[in-house]
C-alpha positions as CSV (number, residue, x, y, z in Angstrom):
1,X,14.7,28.2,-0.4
2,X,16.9,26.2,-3.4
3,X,14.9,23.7,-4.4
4,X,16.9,20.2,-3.8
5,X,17.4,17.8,-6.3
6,X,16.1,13.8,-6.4
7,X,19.7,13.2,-5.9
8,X,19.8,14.8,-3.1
9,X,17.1,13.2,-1.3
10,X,17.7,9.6,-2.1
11,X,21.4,10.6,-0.6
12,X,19.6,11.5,2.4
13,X,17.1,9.0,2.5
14,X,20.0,6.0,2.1
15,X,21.7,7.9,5.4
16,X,18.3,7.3,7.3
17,X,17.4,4.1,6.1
18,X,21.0,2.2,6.8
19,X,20.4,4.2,11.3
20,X,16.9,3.1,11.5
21,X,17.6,-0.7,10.0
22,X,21.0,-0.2,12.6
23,X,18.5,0.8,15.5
24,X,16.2,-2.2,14.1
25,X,18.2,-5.0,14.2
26,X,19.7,-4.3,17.6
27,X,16.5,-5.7,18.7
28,X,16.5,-8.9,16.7
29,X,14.7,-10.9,18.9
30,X,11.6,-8.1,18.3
31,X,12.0,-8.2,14.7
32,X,12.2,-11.9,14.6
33,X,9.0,-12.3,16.0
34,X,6.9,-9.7,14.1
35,X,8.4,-11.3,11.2
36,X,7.2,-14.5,11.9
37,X,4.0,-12.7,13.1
38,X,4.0,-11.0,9.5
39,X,4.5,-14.4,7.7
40,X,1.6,-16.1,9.8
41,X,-1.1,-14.0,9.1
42,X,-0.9,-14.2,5.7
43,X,-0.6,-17.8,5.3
44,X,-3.9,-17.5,7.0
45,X,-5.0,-16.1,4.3
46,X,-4.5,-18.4,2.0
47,X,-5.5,-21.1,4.1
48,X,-9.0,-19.4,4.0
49,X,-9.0,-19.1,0.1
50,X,-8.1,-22.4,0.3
51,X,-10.8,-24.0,2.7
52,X,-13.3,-21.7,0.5
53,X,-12.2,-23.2,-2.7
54,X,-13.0,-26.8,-1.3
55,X,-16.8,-26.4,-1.0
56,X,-16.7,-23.7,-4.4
57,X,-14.6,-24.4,-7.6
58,X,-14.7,-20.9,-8.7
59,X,-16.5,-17.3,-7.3
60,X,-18.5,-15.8,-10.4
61,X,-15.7,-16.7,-13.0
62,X,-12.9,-16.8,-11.2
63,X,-11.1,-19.6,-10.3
64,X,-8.7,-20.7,-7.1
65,X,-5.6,-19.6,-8.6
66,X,-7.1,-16.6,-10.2
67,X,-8.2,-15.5,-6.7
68,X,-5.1,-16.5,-5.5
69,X,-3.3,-14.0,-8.3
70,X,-5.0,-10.9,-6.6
71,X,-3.9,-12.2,-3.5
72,X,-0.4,-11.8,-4.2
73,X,-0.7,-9.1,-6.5
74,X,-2.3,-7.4,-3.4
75,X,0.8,-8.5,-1.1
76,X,2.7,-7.3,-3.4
77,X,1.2,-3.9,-4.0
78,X,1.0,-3.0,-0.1
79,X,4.4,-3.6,0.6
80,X,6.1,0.3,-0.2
81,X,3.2,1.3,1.9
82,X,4.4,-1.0,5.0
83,X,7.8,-0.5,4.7
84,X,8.2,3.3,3.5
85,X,5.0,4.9,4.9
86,X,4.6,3.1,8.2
87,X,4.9,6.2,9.9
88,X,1.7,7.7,9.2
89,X,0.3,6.0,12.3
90,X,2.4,7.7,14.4
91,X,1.6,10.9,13.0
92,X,-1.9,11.7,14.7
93,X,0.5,11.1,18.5
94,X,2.7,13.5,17.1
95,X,0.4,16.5,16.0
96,X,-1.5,16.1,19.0
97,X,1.3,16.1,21.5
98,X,3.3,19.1,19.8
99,X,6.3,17.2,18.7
100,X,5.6,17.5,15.0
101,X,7.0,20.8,15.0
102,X,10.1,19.6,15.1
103,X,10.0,18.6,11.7
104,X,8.9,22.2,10.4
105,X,12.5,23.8,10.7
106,X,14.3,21.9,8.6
107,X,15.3,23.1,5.0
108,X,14.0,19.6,3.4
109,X,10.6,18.7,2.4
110,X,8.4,17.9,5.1
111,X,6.4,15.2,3.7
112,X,10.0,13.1,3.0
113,X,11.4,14.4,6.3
114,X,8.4,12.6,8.1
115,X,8.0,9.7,5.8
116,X,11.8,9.2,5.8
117,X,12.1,8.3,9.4
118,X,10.5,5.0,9.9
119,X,11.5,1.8,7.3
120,X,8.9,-0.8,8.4
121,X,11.8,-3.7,7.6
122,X,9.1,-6.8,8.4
123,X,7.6,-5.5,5.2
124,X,9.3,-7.7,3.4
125,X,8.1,-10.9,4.5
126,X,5.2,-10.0,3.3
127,X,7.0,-9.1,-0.5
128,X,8.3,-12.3,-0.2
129,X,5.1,-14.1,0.4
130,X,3.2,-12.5,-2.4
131,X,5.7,-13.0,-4.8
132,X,5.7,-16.7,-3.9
133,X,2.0,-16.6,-3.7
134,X,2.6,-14.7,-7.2
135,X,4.6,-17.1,-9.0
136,X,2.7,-20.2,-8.0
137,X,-0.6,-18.9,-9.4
138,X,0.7,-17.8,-12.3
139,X,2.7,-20.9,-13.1
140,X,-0.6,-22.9,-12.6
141,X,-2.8,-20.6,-14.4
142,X,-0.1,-21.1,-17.3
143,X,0.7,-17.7,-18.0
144,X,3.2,-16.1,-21.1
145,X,5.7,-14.4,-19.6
146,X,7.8,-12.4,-21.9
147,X,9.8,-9.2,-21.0
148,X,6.5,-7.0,-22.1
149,X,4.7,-9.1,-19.5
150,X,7.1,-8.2,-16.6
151,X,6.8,-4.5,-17.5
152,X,2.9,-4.4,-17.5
153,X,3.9,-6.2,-14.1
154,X,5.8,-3.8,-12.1
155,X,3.6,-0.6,-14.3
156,X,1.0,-1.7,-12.8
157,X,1.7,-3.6,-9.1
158,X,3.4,0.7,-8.6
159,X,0.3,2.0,-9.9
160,X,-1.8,-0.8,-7.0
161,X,0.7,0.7,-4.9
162,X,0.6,4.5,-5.0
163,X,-3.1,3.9,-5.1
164,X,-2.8,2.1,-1.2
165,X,-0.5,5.4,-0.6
166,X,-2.9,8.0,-1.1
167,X,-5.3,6.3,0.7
168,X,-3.3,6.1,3.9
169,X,-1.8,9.3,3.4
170,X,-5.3,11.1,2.7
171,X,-7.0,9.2,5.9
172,X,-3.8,10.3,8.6
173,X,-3.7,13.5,7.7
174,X,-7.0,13.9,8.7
175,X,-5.5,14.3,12.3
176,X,-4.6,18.1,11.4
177,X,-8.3,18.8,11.9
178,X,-10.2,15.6,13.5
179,X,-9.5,14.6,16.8
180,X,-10.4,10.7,16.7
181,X,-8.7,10.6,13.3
182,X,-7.1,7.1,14.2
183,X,-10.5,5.9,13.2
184,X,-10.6,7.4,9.7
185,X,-6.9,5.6,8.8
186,X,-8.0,2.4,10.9
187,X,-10.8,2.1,8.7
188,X,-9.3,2.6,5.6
189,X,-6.2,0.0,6.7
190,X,-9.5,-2.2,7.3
191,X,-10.6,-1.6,3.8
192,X,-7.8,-3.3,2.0
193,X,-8.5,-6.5,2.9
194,X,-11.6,-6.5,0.1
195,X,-8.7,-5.4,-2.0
196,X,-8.1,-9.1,-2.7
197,X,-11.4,-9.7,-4.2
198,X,-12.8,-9.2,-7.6
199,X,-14.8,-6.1,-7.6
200,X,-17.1,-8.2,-9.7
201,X,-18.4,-10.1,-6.4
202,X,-19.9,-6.9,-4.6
203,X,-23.2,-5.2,-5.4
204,X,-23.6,-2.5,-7.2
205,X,-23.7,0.0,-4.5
206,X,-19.9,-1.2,-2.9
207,X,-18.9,-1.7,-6.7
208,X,-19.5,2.1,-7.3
209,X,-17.4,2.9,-3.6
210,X,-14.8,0.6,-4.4
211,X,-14.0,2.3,-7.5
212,X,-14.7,6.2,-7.1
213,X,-14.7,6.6,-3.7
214,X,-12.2,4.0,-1.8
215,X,-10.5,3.1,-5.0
216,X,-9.5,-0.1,-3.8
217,X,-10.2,-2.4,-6.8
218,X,-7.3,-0.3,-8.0
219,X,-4.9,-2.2,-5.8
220,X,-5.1,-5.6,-7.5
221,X,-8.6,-6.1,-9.4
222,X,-8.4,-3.6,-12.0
223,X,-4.3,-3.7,-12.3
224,X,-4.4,-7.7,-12.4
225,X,-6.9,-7.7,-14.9
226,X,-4.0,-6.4,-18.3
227,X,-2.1,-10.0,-17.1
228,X,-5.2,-12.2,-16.5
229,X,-7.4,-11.1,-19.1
230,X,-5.5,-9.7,-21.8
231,X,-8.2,-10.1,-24.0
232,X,-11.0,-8.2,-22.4
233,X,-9.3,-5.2,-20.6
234,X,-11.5,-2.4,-19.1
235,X,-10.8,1.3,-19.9
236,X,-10.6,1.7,-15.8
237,X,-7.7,-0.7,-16.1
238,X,-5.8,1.3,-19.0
239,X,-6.3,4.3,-16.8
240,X,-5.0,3.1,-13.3
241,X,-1.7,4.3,-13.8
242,X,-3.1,7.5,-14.3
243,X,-5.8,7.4,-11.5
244,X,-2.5,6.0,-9.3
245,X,-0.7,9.3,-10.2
246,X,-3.2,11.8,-9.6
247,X,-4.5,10.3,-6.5
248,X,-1.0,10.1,-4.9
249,X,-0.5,13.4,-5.9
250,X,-4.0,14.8,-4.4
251,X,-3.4,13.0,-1.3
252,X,0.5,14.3,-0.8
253,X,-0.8,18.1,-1.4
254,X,-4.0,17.3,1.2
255,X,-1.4,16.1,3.7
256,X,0.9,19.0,3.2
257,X,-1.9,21.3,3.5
258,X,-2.6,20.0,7.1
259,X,0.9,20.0,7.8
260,X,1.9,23.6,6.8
261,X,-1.6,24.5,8.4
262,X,-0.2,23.1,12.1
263,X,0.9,25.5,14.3
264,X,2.7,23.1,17.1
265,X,-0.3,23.8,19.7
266,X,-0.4,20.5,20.2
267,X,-4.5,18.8,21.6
C-alpha cells in the first residue's frame, strides 16, 4: 500500500475534527457542563496548593509560585492528550466487543484512524486554566521572557506532552492481551497527579519510578526546570526531548503491535 503523505492526513484529520466538534456542540447543554466541571476541578487544585502554602512558605526549596509553575506547566502539558487521545478509553470496549475491526480495513494508518475519531473539546478549559495559572506564576516569580524563552517553552511543554502520550497509549493497549486492562490505564491517569510535584519531594525509591519507570517528572519537573533554574539544569532535563521522542515512539509501535495482533474475536 502507497504510503500517504502528512498532508494527507492533517486533510483528513481537519474533515473529522470540524463532524465530531459538529456532533459535539449539538449537545451544548452537555458540553457546557463538563466544561464547567473541567474548570472546577482544577481550581481545586489550586485552592489546595494554596491552603498548603498558608501553614508552609516553601516545600524543600520551592516556593508557592514555583509550585504553582509546575502546576500549570502540567495543565498545560496534558492537554493534546485530553483533547487528541481521549479515545484510548474507549478502546479496551472496543477490542473486547469486536467492533475494532472495523478500523482494520481501511487504507489509512490505524493508530490515526482510531486516535482521529474522538476531539475531547473540554480540553481546553483546562489549556486555558494552565496558561493563566502559567502566566501568573511566572509574572510573580519575575521571569525574562525573551523569544529564546518561549521556544524552550513550547520545546519542552511538547516534549511533557508526548511523554503523558506514551504513557496512556502504552497502558490502553494493554487491552489486546489483559482482560481488566482498564485498571493498568486508570492507574496510570492516577499517576499524573504527582506530576505536579517536584521529584525532589519523594524518596528515593518513587524518585527512581518516577523517572525510569513512570517517567512522570518528565511532564513538568524536569521540563520546567531549563525556565526556572536556568542556572543549574540537569542532564535528564537536556535530554527530555529526546526521552519524549523515543518513548512516544516505543509506545505507538507497542500499541500497533497489539492492534495488528487482534483478530476481531472479540472477549
Amino acid at each position: 500500500m502507497k504510503r500517504k503523505s502528512l498532508r494527507f492526513y492533517f486533510r483528513i484529520y481537519r474533515k473529522i475534527l470540524a463532524q465530531d466538534i459538529k456532533s459535539k456542540m449539538s449537545y451544548r447543554a452537555d458540553f457546557i457542563i463538563s466544561t464547567i466541571g473541567m474548570i472546577f476541578t482544577n481550581v481545586a487544585g489550586f485552592i489546595s496548593f494554596w491552603i498548603l502554602f498558608r501553614r508552609f512558605p516553601s516545600i524543600n526549596g520551592w516556593s508557592y509560585h514555583e509550585m504553582l509553575f509546575l502546576y500549570g506547566f502540567s495543565l498545560v502539558s496534558l492537554t493534546p492528550v485530553q483533547c487528541l487521545f481521549d479515545n484510548n478509553w474507549s478502546l479496551r470496549q472496543y477490542v473486547y466487543t469486536g467492533d475494532f475491526i472495523k478500523y482494520c480495513f481501511r487504507p489509512i494508518n490505524l493508530f490515526f484512524y482510531f486516535q482521529s475519531e474522538v476531539f475531547d473539546i473540554k480540553g481546553l478549559g483546562q489549556f486555558a486554566f494552565g496558561i493563566g495559572t502559567l502566566v501568573y506564576s511566572w509574572n510573580k516569580i519575575g521571569l525574562d521572557f525573551t523569544p529564546l524563552i518561549l521556544l524552550k517553552v513550547i520545546v519542552f511543554l511538547i516534549t511533557a506532552s508526548l511523554i503523558m502520550i506514551a504513557l496512556q497509549n502504552a497502558a490502553a493497549a494493554t487491552c489486546f492481551w489483559i482482560q481488566n486492562s482498564f485498571y493498568v490505564l486508570d492507574l496510570v491517569y492516577r499517576f499524573r497527579d504527582y506530576a505536579k510535584y517536584p521529584i525532589t519531594i519523594f524518596n528515593p525509591v518513587f524518585k527512581f519510578i518516577f523517572t525510569f519507570v513512570i517517567p512522570i517528572a518528565f511532564i513538568a519537573y524536569y521540563p520546567s526546570l531549563v525556565i526556572l533554574r536556568p542556572d543549574d539544569i540537569p542532564l535528564l532535563s537536556w535530554l527530555s526531548p529526546l526521552f519524549g521522542l523515543v518513548f512516544f515512539w516505543l509506545s505507538y509501535k507497542f500499541w500497533m503491535h497489539g492492534a495488528l495482533k487482534y483478530n476481531g474475536t472479540g472477549s
